[in-house]
PAGUNU-539339 format. One record per residue (C-alpha): residue number from 0; residue in one letter; x, y, z. Coordinates in pm, 1 decimal, always signed. Each point is the difference from the previous one (the first is absolute). Layout:
// PAGUNU-539339
r k=NUM r=a x=X y=Y z=Z
...
This chain:
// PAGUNU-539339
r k=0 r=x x=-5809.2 y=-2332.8 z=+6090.8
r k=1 r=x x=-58.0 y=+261.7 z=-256.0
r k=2 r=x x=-159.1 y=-84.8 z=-351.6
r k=3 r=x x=+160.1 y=+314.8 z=-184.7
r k=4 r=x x=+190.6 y=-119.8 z=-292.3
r k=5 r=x x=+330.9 y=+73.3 z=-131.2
r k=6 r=x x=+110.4 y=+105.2 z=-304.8
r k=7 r=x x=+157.4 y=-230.2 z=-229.5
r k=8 r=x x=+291.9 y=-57.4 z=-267.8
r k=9 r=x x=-6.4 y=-251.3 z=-239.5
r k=10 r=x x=-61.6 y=-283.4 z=+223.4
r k=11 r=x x=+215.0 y=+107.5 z=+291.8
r k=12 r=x x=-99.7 y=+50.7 z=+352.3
r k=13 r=x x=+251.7 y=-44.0 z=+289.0
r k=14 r=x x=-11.5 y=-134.8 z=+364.6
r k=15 r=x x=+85.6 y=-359.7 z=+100.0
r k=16 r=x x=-60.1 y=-284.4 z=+235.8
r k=17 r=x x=+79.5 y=+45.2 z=+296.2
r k=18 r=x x=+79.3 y=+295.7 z=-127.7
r k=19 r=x x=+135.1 y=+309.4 z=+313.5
r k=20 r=x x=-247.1 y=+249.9 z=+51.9
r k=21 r=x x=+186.5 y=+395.5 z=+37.5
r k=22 r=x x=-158.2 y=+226.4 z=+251.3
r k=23 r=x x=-65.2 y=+292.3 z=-229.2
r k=24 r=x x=+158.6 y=+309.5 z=+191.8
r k=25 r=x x=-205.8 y=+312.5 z=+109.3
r k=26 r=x x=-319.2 y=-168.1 z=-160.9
r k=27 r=x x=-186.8 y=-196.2 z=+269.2
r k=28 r=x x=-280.6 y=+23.5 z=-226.7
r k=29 r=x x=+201.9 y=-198.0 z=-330.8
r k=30 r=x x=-58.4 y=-267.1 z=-143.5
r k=31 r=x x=+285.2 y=-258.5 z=+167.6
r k=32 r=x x=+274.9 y=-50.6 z=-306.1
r k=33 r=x x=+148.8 y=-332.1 z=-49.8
r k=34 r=x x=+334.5 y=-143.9 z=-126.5
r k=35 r=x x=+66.9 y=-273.9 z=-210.7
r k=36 r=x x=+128.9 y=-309.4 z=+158.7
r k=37 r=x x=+325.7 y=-134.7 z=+13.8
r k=38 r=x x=+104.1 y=-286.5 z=-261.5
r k=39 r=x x=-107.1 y=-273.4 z=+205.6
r k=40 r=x x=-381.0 y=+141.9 z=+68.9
r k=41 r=x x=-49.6 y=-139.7 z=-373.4
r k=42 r=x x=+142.7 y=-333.2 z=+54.1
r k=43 r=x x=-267.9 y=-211.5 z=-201.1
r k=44 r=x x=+160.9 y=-326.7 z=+89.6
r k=45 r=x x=-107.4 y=+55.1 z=+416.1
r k=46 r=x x=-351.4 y=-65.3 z=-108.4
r k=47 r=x x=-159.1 y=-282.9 z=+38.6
r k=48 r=x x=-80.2 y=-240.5 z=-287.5
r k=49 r=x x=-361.8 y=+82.1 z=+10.0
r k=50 r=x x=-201.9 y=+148.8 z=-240.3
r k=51 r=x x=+74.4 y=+363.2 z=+103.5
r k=52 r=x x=+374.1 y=-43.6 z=-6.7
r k=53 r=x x=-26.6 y=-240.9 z=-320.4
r k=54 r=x x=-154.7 y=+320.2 z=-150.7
r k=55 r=x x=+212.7 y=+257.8 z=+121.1
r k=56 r=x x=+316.4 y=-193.9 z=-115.6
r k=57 r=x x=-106.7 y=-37.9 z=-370.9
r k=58 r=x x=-134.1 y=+383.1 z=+45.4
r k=59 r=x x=+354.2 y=+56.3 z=+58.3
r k=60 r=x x=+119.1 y=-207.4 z=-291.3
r k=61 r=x x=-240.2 y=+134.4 z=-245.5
r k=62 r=x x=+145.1 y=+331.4 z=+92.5
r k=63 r=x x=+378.3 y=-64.0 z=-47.6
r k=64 r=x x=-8.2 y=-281.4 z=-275.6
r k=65 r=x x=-381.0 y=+143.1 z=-171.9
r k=66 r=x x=+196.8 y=-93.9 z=-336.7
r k=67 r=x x=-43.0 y=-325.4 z=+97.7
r k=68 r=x x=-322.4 y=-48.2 z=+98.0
r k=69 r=x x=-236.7 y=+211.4 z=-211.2
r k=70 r=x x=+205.5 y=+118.4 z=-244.9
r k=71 r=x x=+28.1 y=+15.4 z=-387.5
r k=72 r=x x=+252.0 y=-270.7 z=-25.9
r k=73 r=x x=-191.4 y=-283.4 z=+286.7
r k=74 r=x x=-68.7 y=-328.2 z=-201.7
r k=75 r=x x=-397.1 y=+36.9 z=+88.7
r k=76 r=x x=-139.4 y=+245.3 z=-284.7
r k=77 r=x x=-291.6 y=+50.1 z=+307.7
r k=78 r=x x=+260.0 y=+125.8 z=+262.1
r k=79 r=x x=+179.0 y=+309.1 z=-212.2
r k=80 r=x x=-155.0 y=+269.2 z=+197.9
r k=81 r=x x=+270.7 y=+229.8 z=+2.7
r k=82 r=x x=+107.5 y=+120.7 z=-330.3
r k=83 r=x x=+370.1 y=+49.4 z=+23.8
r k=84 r=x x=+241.5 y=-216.9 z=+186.9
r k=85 r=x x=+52.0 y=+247.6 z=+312.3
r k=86 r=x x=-53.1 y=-53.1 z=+389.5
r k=87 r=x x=-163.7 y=+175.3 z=+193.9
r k=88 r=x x=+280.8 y=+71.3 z=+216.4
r k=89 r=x x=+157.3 y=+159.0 z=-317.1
r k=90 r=x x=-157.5 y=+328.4 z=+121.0
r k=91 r=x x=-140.2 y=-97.5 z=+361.4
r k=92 r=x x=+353.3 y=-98.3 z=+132.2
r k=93 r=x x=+130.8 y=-252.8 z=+256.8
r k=94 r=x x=-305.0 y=-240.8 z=-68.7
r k=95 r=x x=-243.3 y=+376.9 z=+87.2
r k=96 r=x x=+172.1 y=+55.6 z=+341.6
r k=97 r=x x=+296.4 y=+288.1 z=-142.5
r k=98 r=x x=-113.0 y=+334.0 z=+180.6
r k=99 r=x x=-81.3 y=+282.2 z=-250.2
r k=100 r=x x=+25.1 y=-305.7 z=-268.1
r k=101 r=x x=-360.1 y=-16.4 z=-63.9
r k=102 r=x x=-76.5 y=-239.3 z=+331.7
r k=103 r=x x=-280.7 y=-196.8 z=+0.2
r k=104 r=x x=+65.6 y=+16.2 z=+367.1
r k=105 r=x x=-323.3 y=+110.9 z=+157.5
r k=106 r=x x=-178.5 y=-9.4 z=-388.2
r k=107 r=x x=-307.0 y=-274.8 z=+192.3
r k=108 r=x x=-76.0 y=+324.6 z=+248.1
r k=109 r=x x=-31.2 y=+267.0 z=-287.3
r k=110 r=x x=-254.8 y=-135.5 z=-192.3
r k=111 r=x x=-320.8 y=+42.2 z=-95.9
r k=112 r=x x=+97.3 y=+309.4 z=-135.1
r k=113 r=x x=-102.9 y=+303.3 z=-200.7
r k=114 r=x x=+285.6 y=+7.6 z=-319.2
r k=115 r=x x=-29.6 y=+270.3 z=-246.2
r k=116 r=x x=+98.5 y=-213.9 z=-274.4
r k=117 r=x x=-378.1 y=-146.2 z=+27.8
r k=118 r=x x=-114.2 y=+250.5 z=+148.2
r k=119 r=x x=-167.1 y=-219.1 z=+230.5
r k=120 r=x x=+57.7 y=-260.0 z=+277.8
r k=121 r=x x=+242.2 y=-266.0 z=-79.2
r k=122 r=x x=+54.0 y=-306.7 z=+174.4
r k=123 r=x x=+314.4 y=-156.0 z=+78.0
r k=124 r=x x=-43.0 y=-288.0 z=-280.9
r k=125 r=x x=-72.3 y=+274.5 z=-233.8
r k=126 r=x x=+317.5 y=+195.6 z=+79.0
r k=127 r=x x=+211.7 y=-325.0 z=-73.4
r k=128 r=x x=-216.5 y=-45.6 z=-331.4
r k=129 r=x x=+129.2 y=+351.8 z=-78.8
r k=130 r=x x=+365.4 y=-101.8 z=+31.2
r k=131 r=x x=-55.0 y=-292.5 z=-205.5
r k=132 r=x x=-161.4 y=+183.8 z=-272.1
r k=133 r=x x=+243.4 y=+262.9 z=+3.3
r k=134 r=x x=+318.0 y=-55.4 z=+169.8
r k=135 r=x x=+11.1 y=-375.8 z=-89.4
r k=136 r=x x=-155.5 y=+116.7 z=-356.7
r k=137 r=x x=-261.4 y=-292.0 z=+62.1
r k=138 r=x x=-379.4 y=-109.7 z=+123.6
r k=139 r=x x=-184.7 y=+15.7 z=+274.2
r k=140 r=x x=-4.8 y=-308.1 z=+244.3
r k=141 r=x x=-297.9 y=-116.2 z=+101.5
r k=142 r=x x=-123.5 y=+101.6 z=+337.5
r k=143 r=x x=-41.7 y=-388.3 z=+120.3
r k=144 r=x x=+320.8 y=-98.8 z=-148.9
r k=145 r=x x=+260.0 y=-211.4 z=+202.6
r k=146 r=x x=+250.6 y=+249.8 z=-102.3
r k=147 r=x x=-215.3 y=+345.8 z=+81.8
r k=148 r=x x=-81.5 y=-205.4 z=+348.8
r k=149 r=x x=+358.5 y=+4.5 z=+73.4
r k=150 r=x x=+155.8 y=+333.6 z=-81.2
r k=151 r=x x=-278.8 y=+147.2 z=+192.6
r k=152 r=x x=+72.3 y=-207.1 z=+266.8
r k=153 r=x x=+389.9 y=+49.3 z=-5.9
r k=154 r=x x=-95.2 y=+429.3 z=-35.7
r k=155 r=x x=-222.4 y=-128.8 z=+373.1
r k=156 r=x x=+269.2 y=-199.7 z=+153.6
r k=157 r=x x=+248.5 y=+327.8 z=-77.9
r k=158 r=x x=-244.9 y=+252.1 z=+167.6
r k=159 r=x x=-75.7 y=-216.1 z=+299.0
r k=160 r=x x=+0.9 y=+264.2 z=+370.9
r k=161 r=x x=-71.6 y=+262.4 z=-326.3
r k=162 r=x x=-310.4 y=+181.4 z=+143.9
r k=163 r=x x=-251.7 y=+112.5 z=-234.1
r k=164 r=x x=+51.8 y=+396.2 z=-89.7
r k=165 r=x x=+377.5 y=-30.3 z=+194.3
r k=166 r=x x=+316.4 y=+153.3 z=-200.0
r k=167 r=x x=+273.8 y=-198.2 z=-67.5
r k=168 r=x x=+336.7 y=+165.8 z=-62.3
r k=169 r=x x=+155.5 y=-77.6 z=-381.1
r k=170 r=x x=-312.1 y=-70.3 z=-124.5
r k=171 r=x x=-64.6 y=+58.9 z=-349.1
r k=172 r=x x=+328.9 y=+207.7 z=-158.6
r k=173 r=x x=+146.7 y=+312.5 z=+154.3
r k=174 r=x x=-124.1 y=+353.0 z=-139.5
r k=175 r=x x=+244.2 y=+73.5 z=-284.3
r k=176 r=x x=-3.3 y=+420.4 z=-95.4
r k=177 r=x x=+81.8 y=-25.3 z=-387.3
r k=178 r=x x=+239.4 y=+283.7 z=-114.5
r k=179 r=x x=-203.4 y=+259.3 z=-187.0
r k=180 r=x x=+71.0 y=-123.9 z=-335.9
r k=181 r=x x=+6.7 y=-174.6 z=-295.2
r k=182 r=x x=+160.0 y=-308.8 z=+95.8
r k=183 r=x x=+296.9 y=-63.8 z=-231.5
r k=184 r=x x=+11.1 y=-337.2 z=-158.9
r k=185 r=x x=+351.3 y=+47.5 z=-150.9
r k=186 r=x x=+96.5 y=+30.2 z=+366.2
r k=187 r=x x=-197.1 y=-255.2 z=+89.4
r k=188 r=x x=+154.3 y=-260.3 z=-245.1
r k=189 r=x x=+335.7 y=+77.4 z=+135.5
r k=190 r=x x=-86.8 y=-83.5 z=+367.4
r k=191 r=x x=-135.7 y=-308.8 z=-101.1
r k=192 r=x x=+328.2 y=-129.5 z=-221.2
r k=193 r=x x=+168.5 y=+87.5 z=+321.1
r k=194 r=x x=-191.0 y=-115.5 z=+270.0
r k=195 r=x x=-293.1 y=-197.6 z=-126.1
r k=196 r=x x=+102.9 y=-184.4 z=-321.9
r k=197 r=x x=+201.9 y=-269.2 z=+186.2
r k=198 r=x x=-286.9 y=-165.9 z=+158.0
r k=199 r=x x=-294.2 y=+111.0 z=-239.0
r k=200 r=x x=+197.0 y=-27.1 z=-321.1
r k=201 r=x x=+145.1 y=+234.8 z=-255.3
r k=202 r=x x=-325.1 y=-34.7 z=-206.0
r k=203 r=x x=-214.3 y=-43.9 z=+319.6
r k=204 r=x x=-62.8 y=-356.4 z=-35.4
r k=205 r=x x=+98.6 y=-114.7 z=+312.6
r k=206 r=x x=+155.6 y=-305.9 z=+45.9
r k=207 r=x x=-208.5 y=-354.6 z=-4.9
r k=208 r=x x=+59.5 y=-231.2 z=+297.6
r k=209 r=x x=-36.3 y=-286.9 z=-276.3
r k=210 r=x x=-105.2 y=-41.1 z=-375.1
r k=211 r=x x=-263.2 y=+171.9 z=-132.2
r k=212 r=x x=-305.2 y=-200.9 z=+50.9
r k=213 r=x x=+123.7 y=-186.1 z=+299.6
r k=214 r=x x=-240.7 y=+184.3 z=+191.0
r k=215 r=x x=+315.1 y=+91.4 z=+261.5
r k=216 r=x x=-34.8 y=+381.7 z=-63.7
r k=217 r=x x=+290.8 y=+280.4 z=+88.2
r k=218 r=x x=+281.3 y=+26.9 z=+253.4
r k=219 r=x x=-37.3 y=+351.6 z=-112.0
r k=220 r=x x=-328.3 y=+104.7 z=-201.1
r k=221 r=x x=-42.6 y=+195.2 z=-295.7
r k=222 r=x x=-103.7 y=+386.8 z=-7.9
r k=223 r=x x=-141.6 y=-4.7 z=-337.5
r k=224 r=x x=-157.4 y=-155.8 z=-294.6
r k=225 r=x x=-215.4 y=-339.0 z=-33.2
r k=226 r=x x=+56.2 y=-152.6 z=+384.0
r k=227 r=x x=-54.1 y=+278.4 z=+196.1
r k=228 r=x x=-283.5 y=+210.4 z=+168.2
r k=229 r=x x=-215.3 y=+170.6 z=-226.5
r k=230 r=x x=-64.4 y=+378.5 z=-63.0
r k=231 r=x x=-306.7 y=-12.6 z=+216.3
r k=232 r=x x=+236.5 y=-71.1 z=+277.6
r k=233 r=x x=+37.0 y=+200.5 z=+318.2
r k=234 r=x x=+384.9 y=-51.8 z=-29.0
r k=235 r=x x=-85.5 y=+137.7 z=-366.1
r k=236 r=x x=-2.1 y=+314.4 z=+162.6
r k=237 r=x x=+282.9 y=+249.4 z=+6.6
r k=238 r=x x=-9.7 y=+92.4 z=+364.1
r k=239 r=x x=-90.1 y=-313.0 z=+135.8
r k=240 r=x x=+330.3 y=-162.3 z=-193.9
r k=241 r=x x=+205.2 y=+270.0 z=+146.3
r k=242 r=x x=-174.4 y=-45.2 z=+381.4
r k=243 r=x x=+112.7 y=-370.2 z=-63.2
r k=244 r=x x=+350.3 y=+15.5 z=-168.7
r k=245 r=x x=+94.0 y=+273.1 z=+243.6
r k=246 r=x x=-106.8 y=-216.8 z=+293.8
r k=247 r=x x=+114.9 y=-356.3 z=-115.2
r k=248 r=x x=+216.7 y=+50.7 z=-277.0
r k=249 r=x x=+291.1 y=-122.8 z=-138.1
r k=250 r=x x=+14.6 y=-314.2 z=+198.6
r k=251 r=x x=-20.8 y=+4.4 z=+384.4
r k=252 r=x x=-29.6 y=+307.1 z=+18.1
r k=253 r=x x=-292.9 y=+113.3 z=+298.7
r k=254 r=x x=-201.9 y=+367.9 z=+28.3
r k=255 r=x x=+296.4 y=+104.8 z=+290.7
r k=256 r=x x=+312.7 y=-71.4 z=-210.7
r k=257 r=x x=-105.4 y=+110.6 z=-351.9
r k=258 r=x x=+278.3 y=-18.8 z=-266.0
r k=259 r=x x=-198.1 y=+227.4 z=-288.7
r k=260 r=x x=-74.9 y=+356.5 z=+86.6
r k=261 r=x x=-355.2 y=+101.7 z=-91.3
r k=262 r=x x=+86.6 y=+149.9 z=-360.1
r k=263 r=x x=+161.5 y=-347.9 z=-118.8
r k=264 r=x x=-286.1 y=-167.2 z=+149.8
r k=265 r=x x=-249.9 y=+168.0 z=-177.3
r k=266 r=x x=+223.5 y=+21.8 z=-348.1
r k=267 r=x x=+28.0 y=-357.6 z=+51.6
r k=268 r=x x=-364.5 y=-80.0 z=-30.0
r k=269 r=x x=-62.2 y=+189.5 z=-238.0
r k=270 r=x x=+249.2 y=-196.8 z=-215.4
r k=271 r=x x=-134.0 y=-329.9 z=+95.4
r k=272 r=x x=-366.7 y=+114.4 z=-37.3
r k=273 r=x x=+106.0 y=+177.3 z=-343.3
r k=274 r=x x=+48.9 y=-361.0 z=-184.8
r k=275 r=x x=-323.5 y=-219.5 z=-115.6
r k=276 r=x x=-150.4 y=-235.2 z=+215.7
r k=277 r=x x=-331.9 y=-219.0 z=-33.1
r k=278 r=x x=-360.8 y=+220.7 z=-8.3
r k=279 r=x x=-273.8 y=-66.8 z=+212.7
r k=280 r=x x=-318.9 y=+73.5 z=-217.5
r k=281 r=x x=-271.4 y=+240.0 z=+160.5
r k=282 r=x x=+232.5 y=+229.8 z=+220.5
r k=283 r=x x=-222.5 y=+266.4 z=-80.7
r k=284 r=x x=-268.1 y=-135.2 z=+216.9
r k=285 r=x x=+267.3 y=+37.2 z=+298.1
r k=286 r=x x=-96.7 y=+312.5 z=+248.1
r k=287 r=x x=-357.9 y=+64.8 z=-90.1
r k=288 r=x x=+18.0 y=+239.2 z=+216.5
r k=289 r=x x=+246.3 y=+205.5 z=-158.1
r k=290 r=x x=+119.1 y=+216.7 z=+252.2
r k=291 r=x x=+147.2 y=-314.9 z=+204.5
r k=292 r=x x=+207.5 y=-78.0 z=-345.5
r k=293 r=x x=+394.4 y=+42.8 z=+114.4
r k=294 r=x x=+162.7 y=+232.0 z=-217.5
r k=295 r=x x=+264.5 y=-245.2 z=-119.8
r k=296 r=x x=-283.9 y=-232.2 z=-80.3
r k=297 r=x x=+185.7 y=+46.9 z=-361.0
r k=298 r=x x=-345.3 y=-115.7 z=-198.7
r k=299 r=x x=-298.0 y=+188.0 z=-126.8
r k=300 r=x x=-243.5 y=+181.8 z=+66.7
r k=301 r=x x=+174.2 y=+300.8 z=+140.6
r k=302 r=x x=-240.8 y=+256.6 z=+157.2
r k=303 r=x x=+251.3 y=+274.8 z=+64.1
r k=304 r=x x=+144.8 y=+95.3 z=-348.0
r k=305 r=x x=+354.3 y=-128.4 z=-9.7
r k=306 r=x x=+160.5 y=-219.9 z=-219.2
r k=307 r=x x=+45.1 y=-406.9 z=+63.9
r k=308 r=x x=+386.3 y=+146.0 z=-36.8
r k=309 r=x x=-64.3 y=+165.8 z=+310.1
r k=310 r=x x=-212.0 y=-251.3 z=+152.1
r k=311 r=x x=+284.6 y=-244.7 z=-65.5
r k=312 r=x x=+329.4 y=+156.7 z=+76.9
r k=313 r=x x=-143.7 y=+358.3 z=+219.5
r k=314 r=x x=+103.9 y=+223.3 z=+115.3
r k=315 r=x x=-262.2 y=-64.6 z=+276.6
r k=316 r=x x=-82.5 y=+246.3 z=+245.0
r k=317 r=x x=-176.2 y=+212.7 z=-265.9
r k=318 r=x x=-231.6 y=-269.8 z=-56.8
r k=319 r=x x=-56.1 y=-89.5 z=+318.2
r k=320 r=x x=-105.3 y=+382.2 z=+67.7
r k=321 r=x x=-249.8 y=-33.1 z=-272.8
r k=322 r=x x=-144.6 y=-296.4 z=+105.8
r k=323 r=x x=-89.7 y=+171.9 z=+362.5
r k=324 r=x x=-151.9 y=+273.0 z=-180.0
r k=325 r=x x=-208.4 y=-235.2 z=-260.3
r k=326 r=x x=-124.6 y=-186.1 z=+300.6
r k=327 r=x x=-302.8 y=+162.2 z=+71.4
r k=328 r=x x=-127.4 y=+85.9 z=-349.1
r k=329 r=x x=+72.7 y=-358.3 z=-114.4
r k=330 r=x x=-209.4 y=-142.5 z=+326.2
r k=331 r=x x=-270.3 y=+216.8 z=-96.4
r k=332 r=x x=+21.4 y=-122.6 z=-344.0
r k=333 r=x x=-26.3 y=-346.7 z=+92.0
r k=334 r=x x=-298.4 y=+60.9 z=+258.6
r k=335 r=x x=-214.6 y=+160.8 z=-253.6
């Protein structure tokens, strides 16, 4: 069992329990790849009503109902965690077990990790504390917490036969080559009235499952303004939204049957991500390290010399080129 660790995206790892190990081909020496599970694998009501399978089943209804539980609208003022009234599952879909949907399949094996973000090692309860300050536009959990106790424990009940250091296919979101431009929000705004605007809204409000401050959240969340993720959020950035949408959206759509091409995926997100959405203060203290900084990561510093325009809507690959050549000279900096 290998202790290398694998890169991660937002909180997404794949694999899954009793998850099928693929004999990698030509490669004796490989790491063994694994698939995620069928449906069933993730049945939470087979467990037993002990404490393990008591925790796994709320870790599973914290992540499809998190509204609910911990969030803004919950009648205990000491339970609103989260800061808007989406699930988890909004983004990690099928309750975390969707291939190439940001899985949490496998997640329990990944960490401790190094995460650029930081620039340090993170733990698993700090990468969920990172979603809930920035995806669910909230605070931290505590550590000891019945409710940080059980989505850890559902992300270790998901990655169960995951080997430490294995590969699981559809883990994280599939690599998405942006077209070398400008993305075009005019474009963009026309995709979504056709294609996205029925579920999400024509304002992108989404629609509420019940009245507002029922604490019942979205059959289908919003994309922007107050109750959504906040600009510090991975999905905040341009080529992550596209990875996603391209893989997963509009509705039941998977990364093998995609109904956008890659240019209305990518003009797409930079629609939604063009509107205003919540701030998460201090975003400049994100990638200390700066050369690790993404270069849709659309808030300052900048280090290479291109506008936030840029930064925001590409095009891409030259910044990406500059950031390979600043590498060195900006590690040098930092070591002095």
């Amino acid at each position: 069992m290998t202790s290398r660790l694998l890169p991660w995206v937002l909180l997404a790892a794949a694999g899954g329990l009793h998850a099928q190990p693929v004999a990698p081909a030509n490669k004796p020496s490989a790491p063994t790849t694994f698939r995620i599970g069928p449906a069933e694998a993730y049945d939470v009501s087979r467990l037993p009503d002990d404490a393990y399978g008591q925790a796994v089943r709320y870790g599973k209804e914290l992540t499809d109902r998190t509204f609910a539980y911990i969030g803004p609208e919950v009648k205990n003022p000491k339970m609103r965690y989260a800061g808007n009234n989406l699930a988890c599952a909004s983004c990690h879909e099928a309750s975390g077990t969707k291939k190439f949907a940001i899985p949490w399949v496998g997640a329990h094996a990944t960490f401790p990790q190094y995460r650029g973000r930081e620039d340090g090692i993170s733990t698993l309860e700090e990468r969920v504390n990172g979603c809930m300050e920035r995806s669910m536009s909230g605070k931290a959990l505590p550590f000891d917490s019945k409710e940080m106790k059980a989505f850890v424990t559902y992300m270790h009940f998901l990655s169960k036969d995951v080997p430490v250091g294995a590969k699981v296919e559809g883990q994280g979101l599939p690599p998405f080559k942006a077209p070398n431009r400008r993305a075009d929000t005019v474009a963009g705004g026309q995709t979504y009235q056709a294609k996205c605007s029925a579920c999400h809204g024509v304002n992108g409000a989404g629609i509420r499952a019940g009245a507002p401050g029922s604490a019942t959240g979205y059959t289908f969340p919003p994309l922007w303004g107050k109750d959504t993720f906040n600009h510090g959020a991975g999905m905040n950035r341009l080529l992550t939204a596209s990875a996603f949408i391209k893989a997963n959206m509009p509705l039941g759509t998977t990364h093998d049957q995609p109904q956008l091409s890659d240019d209305e995926a990518y003009d797409v997100a930079a629609f939604v991500l063009s509107h205003a959405r919540p701030l998460k203060a201090h975003t400049e203290r994100d990638f200390p390290a700066r050369w690790n900084k993404p270069v849709d990561a659309a808030f300052p510093p900048y280090v290479d010399g291109a506008s936030a325009d840029q930064h925001r809507y590409g095009p891409y690959p030259p910044l990406q080129e500059k950031m390979k050549q600043l590498k060195d000279s900006l590690m040098k900096t930092s070591a002095k």
